[in-house]
C-alpha angles and dihedrals in degrees: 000000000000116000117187138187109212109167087239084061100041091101092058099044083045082068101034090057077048108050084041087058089052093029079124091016122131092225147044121242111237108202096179120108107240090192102191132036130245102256110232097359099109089089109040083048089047091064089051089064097044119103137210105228130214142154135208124219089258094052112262115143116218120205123179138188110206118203108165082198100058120122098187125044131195139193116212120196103189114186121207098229130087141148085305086070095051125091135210113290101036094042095152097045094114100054084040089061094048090056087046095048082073097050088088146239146277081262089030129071112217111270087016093104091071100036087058094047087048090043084062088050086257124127126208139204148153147211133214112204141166092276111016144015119213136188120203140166127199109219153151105284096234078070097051090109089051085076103043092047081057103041098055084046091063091040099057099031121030121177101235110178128165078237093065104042085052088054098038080041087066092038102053083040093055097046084049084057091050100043113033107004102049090031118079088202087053092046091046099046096049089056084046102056085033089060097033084060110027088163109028116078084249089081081080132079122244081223081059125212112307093225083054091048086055089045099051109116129188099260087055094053082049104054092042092054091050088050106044113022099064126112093248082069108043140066123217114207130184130188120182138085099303127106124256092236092061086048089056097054093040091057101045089053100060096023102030097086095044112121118229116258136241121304097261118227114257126271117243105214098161109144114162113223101264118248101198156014122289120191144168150176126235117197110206141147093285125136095205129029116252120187131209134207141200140191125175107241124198112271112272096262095064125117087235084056081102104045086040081056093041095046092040088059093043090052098037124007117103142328090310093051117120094240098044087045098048102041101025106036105021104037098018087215088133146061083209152307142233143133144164140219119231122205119217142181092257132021097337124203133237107212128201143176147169136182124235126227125238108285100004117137100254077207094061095042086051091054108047090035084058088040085065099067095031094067098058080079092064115011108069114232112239126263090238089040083064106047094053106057087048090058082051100053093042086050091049094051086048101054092038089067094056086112127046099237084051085065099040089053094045083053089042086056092052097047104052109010095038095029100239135065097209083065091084091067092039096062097091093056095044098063096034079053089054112109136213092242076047091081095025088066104037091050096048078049110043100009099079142110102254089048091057146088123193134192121192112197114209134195104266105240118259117270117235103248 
């Protein structure tokens, strides 16, 4: 497949490094420059974000986010298992299960699930990421029991068959092919996060390795099931105009007789703090070069999760971003420049990358791109520099909880990835709390050469005809 750079079509490579990035992420990447706050609106958006708690005898937490005004409601059952859980030899496993959990029930027929969600006018859907892996629909609120009632089905009684797992097998192999195996950035950005962690499960893909995919049994697909989709492990979250205490009801009727499942086998995280630079160079059908770059980043429950975000939108969000002004505006060594930083359970990573022009030194471009965050660590960020990228971050939150499912995922996020649901409305006054010694501090801590890992893409040379 030929990929090309051509400076017309920056903008969309630009996106397609960032949805690649997110390809099993929880969220989506805003680019645009909200350039002013919302006055007053930390806290209203705030109780957006705040969820009712319960909890039923076999473990499952219920959250719920109550707007009497909404037209639209939607139940959330977040798992805490994702490809982090896995081990080698059924890496894969995760994203495989998400594609099984829709080939119905002993009461279901396979595919069934979503045609009864759409016949209702709802629509489902689900994500596999490093940490978790979550199902939700979006519909009127009179069906929200529609969903529970199936949701608990698929929970209790999969229907796991050796002719399932053959036909979710191809499927999970082919989107590996689309996404990572037939796309240079996939394929970049997968060396880069396997030599940033080279002892955590991150160092695997959620797509999982192709020869594991291949390797999967049934027994394996079974255990996993009794282990990790059992209400002591999940979290059920509903959005929309209902009480809690109904929720609550609702929920303790389909999933209240549900059993726990099996202890689940620790999770190894150990990563040792990197003490140098790793590198490589990945030759593929590109036109241009294009580098990317990685830091590990504290886990998203750190304290630091806020100066990491804020840091992350002052280096590499928009036009107005440091990196896109210097290399793409200043020195017009680029075709352009971006990046985000994605917060995980454990040791998370800040990716960026950039595209160099025709005949520029990739030597020249590396240095001044990793300049960029070095010098966070020495040279103060700007009062009004500041202020401005924390307006960003509170505009985009804003605008990302226009929908009810946005909400419950941004509440999902906090409660399993970040530890603690009230984090979600806590978000606001943790990055207008971030400091300019802040920064300061946590670059001079986690931005610098021997925390990074870097990939430089290059055009493959040309084969003789």
């Amino acid at each position: 497949m030929k990929f090309g750079f051509h400076p017309r079509r920056a903008g969309k490579v630009a996106g397609v490094v960032a949805l690649v990035l997110l390809a099993a992420g929880t969220g989506s990447a805003r680019a645009q420059d909200a350039a002013t706050a919302m006055p007053g609106a930390s806290a209203s958006v705030a109780a957006l974000v705040t969820p009712e708690e319960g909890r039923l005898k076999n473990g499952l937490r219920v959250l719920s986010l109550v707007d009497p005004h909404a037209a639209v409601s939607t139940l959330q059952v977040w798992y805490d298992t994702g490809s982090r859980n896995e081990r080698p030899g059924i890496t894969g496993i995760s994203h495989l299960f998400e594609h099984l959990m829709f080939k119905g029930t002993k009461k279901v027929l396979p595919e069934d699930f979503a045609r009864q969600i759409q016949a209702v006018g709802g629509i489902s859907d689900a994500s596999t990421t490093w940490d978790v892996t979550f199902y939700w629909q979006a519909l009127p609120p009179g069906q929200i029991e529609l969903a529970a009632r199936l949701e608990a089905d698929r929970m209790a009684n999969l229907a796991l068959s050796d002719l399932n797992l053959a036909s979710e097998r191809e499927v999970v192999k082919e989107e590996r092919r689309f996404r990572v195996d037939n796309q240079p950035i996939g394929r970049a950005v997968e060396l880069l996060t396997a030599q940033a962690y080279e002892s955590n499960p991150y160092h695997w893909p959620t797509a999982g390795w192709m020869r594991d995919l291949d390797a999967i049994t049934l027994d394996d697909c079974k255990d996993y099931y009794a282990i990790h989709y059992a209400p002591d492990k999940a979290v059920v979250i509903i959005a929309g105009p209902t009480t809690h205490a109904a929720n609550m009801q609702m929920v303790t009727r389909y999933f209240g007789s549900l059993k726990p499942g099996l202890p689940a086998p620790r999770v190894t995280t150990g990563e040792e703090r990197q003490h140098g630079e790793r590198g490589a160079t990945l030759e593929a059908e590109v036109q241009l070069p294009l580098l990317l770059g990685g830091y590990k980043v504290p886990a998203d429950s750190s304290a630091d999760s806020p100066v990491i975000d804020v840091i992350a939108n002052l280096l590499s969000t928009g036009e107005s971003s440091r990196l896109y002004r210097k290399l793409v505006y200043e020195e017009q060594s680029a075709l352009f420049a971006g990046g985000l930083s994605i917060g995980r359970k454990d040791v998370g990573l800040f990716y960026a990358f950039c595209a160099a022009k025709p005949d520029r030194d990739r030597d020249s471009l590396e240095t001044t791109f990793f300049h960029e965050f070095e010098r966070l660590a020495t040279d103060e960020v700007t009062e009004d520099e500041l202020t401005r990228v924390q307006n960003q971050l509170e505009a985009q939150f804003v605008f990302g909880l226009e929908q009810v499912q946005d909400r419950a995922t941004s509440v999902g996020i906090a409660t399993l990835i970040g530890g603690d649901p009230q984090r979600a409305a806590q978000r606001v006054a943790r990055w207008r709390a971030v400091t300019r010694e802040d920064i300061r501090r946590v670059a001079a801590t986690w931005l610098v050469p021997a925390n990074r890992t870097r990939v430089w893409v290059v055009p493959a040379p040309r084969r003789a005809s």
